[in-house]
C-alpha positions as CSV (number, residue, x, y, z in Angstrom):
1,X,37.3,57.8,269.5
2,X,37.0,55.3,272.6
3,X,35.4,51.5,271.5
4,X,35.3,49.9,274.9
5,X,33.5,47.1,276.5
6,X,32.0,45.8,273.2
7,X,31.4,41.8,272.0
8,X,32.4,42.0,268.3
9,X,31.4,38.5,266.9
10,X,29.9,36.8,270.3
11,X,26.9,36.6,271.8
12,X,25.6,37.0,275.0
13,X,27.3,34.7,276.6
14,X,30.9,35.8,275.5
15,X,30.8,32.6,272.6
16,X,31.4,33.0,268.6
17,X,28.7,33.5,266.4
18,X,30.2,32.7,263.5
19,X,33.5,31.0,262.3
20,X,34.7,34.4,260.2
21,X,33.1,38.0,260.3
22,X,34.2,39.8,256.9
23,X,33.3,43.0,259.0
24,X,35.6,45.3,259.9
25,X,35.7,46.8,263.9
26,X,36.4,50.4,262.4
27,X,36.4,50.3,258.9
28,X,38.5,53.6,256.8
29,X,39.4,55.3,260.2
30,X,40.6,58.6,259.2
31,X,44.2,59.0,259.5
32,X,44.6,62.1,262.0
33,X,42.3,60.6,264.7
34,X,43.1,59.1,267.9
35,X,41.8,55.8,268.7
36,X,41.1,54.0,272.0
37,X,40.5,50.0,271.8
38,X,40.3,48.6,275.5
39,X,40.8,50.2,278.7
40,X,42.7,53.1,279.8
41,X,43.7,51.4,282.9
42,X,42.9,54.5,284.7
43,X,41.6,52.6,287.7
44,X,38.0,52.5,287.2
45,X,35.8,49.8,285.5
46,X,39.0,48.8,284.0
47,X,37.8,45.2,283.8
48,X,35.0,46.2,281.9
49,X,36.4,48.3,279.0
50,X,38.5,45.7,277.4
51,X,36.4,44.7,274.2
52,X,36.1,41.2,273.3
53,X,36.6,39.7,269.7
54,X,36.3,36.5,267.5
55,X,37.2,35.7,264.4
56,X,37.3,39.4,262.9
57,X,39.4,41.6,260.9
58,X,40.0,44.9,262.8
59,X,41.0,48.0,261.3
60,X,41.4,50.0,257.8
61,X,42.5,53.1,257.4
62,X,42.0,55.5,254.4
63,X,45.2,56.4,253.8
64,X,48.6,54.4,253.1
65,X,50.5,57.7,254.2
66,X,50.2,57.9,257.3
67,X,53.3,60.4,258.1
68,X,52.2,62.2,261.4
69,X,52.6,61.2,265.4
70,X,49.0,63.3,265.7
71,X,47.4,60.1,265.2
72,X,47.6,56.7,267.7
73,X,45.7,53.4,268.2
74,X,45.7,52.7,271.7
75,X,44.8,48.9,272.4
76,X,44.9,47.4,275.8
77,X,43.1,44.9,277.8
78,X,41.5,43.5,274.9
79,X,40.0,39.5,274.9
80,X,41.0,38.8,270.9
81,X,41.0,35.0,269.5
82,X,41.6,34.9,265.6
83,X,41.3,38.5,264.9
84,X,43.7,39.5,262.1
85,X,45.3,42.6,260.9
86,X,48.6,43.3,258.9
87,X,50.9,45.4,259.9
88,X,53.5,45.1,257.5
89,X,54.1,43.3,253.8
90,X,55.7,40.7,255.8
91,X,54.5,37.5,257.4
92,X,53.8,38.9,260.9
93,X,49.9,39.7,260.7
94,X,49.0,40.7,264.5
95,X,46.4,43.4,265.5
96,X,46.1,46.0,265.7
97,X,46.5,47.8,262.1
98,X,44.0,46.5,259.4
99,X,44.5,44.5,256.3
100,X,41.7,46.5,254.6
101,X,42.5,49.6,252.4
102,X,46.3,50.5,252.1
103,X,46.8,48.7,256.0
104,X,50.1,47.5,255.7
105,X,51.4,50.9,254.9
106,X,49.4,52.2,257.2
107,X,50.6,50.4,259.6
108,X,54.0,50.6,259.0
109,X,54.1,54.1,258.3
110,X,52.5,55.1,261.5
111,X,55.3,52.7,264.0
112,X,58.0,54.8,262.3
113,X,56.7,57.5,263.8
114,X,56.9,56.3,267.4
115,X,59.9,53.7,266.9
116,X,63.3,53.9,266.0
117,X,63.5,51.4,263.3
118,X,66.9,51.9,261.9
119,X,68.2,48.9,264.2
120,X,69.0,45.1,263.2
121,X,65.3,44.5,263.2
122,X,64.4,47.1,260.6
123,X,60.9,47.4,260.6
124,X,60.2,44.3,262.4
125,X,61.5,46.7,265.4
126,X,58.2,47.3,266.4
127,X,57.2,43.5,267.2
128,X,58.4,43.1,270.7
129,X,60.2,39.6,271.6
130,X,59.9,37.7,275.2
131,X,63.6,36.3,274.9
132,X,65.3,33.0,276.4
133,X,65.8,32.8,279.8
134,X,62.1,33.4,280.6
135,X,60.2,31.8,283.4
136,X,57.3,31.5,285.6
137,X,59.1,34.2,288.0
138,X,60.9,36.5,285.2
139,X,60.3,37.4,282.1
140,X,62.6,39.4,279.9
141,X,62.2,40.7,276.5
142,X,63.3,43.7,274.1
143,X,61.1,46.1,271.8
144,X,62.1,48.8,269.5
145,X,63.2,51.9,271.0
146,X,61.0,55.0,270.8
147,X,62.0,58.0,268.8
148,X,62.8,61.0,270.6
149,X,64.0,63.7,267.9
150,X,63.2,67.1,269.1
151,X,60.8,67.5,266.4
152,X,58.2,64.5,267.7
153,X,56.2,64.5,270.7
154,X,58.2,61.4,272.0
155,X,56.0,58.7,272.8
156,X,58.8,57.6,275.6
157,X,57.0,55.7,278.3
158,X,56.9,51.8,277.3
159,X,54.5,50.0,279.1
160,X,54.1,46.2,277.9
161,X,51.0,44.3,278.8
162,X,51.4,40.4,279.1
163,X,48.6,38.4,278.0
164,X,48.1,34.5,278.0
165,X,47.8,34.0,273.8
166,X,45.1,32.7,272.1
167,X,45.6,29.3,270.9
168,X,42.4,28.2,269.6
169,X,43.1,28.2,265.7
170,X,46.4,29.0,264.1
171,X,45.8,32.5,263.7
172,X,48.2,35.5,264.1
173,X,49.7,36.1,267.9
174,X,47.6,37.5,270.1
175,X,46.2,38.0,273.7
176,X,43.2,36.2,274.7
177,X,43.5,37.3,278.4
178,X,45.0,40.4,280.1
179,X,47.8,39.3,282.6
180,X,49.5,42.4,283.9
181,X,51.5,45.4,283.1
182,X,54.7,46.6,283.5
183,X,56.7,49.8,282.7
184,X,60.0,49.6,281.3
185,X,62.9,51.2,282.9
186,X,60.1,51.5,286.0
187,X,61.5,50.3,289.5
188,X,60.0,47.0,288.5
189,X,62.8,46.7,285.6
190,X,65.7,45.0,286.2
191,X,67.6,46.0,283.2
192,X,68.0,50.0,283.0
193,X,68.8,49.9,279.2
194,X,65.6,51.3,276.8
195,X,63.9,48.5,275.3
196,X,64.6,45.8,277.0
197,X,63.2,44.6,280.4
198,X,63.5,42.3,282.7
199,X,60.0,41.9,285.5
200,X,59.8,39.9,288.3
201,X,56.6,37.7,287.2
202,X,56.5,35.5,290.7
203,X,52.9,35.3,291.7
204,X,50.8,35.3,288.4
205,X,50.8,31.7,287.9
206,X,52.3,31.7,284.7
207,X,54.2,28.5,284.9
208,X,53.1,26.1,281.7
209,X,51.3,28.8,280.3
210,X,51.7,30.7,276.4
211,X,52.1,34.3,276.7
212,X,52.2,36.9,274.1
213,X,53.4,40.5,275.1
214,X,52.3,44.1,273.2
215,X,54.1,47.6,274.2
216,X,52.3,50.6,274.1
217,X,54.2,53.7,273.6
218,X,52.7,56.3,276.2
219,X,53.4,60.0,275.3
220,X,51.9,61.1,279.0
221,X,54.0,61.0,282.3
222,X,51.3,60.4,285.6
223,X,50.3,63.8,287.0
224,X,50.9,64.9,290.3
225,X,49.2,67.1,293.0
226,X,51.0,70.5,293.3
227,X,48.7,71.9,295.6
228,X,45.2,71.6,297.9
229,X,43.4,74.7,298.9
230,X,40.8,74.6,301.6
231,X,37.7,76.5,302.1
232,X,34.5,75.5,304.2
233,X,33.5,72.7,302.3
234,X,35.4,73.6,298.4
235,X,38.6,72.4,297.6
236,X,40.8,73.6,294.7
237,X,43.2,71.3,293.4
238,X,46.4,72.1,291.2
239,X,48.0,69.6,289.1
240,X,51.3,69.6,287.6
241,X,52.7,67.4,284.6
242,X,49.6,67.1,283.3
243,X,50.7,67.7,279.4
244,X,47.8,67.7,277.5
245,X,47.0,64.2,279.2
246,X,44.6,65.6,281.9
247,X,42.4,63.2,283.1
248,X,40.8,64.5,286.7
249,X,40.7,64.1,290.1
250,X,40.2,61.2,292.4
251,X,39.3,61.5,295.8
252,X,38.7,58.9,298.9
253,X,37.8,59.3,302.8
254,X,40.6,56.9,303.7
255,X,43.9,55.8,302.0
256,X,42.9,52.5,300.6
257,X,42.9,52.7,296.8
258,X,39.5,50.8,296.4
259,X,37.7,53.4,297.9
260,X,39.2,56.8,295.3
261,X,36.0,57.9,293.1
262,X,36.3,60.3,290.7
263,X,35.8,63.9,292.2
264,X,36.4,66.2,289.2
265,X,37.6,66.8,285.9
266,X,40.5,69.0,285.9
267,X,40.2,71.9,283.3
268,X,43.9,73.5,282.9
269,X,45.2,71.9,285.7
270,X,43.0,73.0,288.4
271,X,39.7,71.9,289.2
272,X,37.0,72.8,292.0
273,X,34.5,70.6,293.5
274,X,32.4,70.3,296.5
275,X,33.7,67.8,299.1
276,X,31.8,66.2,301.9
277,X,34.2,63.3,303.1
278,X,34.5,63.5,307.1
279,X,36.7,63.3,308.9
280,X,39.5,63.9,306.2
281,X,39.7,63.6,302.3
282,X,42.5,61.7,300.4
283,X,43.2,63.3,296.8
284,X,44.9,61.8,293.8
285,X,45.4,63.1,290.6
286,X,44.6,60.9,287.5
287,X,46.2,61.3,283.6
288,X,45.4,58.5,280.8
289,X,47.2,55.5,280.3
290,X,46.3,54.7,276.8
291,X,47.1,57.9,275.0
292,X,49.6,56.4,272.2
293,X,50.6,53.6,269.9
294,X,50.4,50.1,270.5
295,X,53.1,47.2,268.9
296,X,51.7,44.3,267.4
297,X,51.9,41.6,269.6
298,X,55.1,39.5,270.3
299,X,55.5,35.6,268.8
300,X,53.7,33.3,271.8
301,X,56.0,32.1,273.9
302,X,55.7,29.1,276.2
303,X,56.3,29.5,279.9
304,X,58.6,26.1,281.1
């Protein structure tokens, strides 16, 4: 189920309606679907898929035993200002698991799926911390580490979104505005242990500001292009890693990323498609980038 680009609790003009909606965004969501909140970040109209929210619960589920990795909530991009969901019998309330029927199991049953949480933390592995030391130009921080036991599909790629928090009412930690992204253990990581990260933040201005962070655990690696047949005017295309994350084809007349539209959907790997760009063609192969779980957010943090 995708839910993007949405106003839950606003009007037209992106403002609240009312001070608290007892409605629930998806209300007893069935414990062996897969759930897409935001963007994919998949490079198109990724800007406009990030649903905004005001003053809402979020999610219920209709089981409290949850006990399968066949089921995620993906939630990325997302504009959220005193939306509340429990996660855990604890004090930490922070989308995006529901407080509605059985939520807190719910929601903790499902992060032991994805994360180790046999650490000092516990359960509370699955919140993500921006640590001291943190500035403007760096920001460093740890999450729980995913689990990788032959008998799960490991979720192992950790990508953590930085958001500046919303600090309009005293309301559980979370993003009000999408930042940027980094993967951990990516080139961009400056510390090569699992679970903690250290990004170079120079140059998104986020000097006085409060920032939360979220991790989403991504099961899918970023396909690649094995191969391009040519023929007159039809080109067959050949992907490899594509898991069961296949997302399509892009192609562009010239190598600047702005201009890549999607070409095709790729069925098994492969995918055929009349192509007209003169005097050459530029191809990229696409795969999801919300296809798993997504932590809580982290505590806000202010930037000195």
């Amino acid at each position: 189920m995708v839910i993007a680009g949405n106003y839950f609790n606003a009007d037209i003009n992106g403002s609240p309606i009312v001070t608290w909606s007892f409605g629930k965004v998806l209300h007893q969501a069935v414990n062996t679907g897969t759930y897409r909140f935001g963007s994919d970040f998949n490079g198109v109209s990724d800007a406009l898929e990030g649903n905004l929210s005001f003053n809402q619960l979020m999610f219920d589920f209709d089981s409290g035993s949850w006990l399968t990795n066949g089921a995620w909530l993906s939630m990325r991009g997302n504009s959220l200002s005193n939306c509340w969901a429990q996660v855990n019998a604890g004090p930490q309330t922070s989308p995006p698991f529901g407080n509605g029927q059985n939520g807190a199991e719910s929601g903790a049953n499902t992060y032991a799926q994805f994360i180790d949480t046999t650490g000092a933390g516990g359960t509370l592995d699955f919140i993500p911390v921006i640590i001291a030391g943190t500035t403007a130009n760096s920001l460093s921080g740890t999450c729980g580490k995913p689990i990788s036991a032959a008998w799960v599909n490991p979720y192992t790629n950790l990508v953590v979104d930085i958001y500046e928090a919303d600090t309009s009412l005293p309301s559980a930690p979370q993003g009000r505005k999408w930042i940027a992204s980094f993967t951990d253990n990516s080139a961009a990581d400056s510390n090569p242990a699992v679970g903690a990260f250290t990004f170079n933040t120079t140059g998104l201005g986020l000097a006085g500001k409060q920032i939360v962070i979220a991790v989403s655990y991504l099961r899918y690696t970023q396909a690649t292009i094995a191969s391009v047949a040519r023929s007159g005017s039809q080109s067959t295309v050949t992907l490899n890693n594509i898991d069961l994350g296949n997302y399509g084809i892009l192609k562009s007349a010239a190598l600047s990323p702005a201009s890549f539209s999607p070409a095709a959907v790729a069925v098994g790997g492969t995918a055929t498609f009349t192509d007209s760009n003169n005097p050459m063609s530029v191809y990229r192969a696409q795969t999801p980038t919300a296809s798993g779980q997504t932590s809580p957010f982290s505590a806000a943090f202010t930037i000195p």
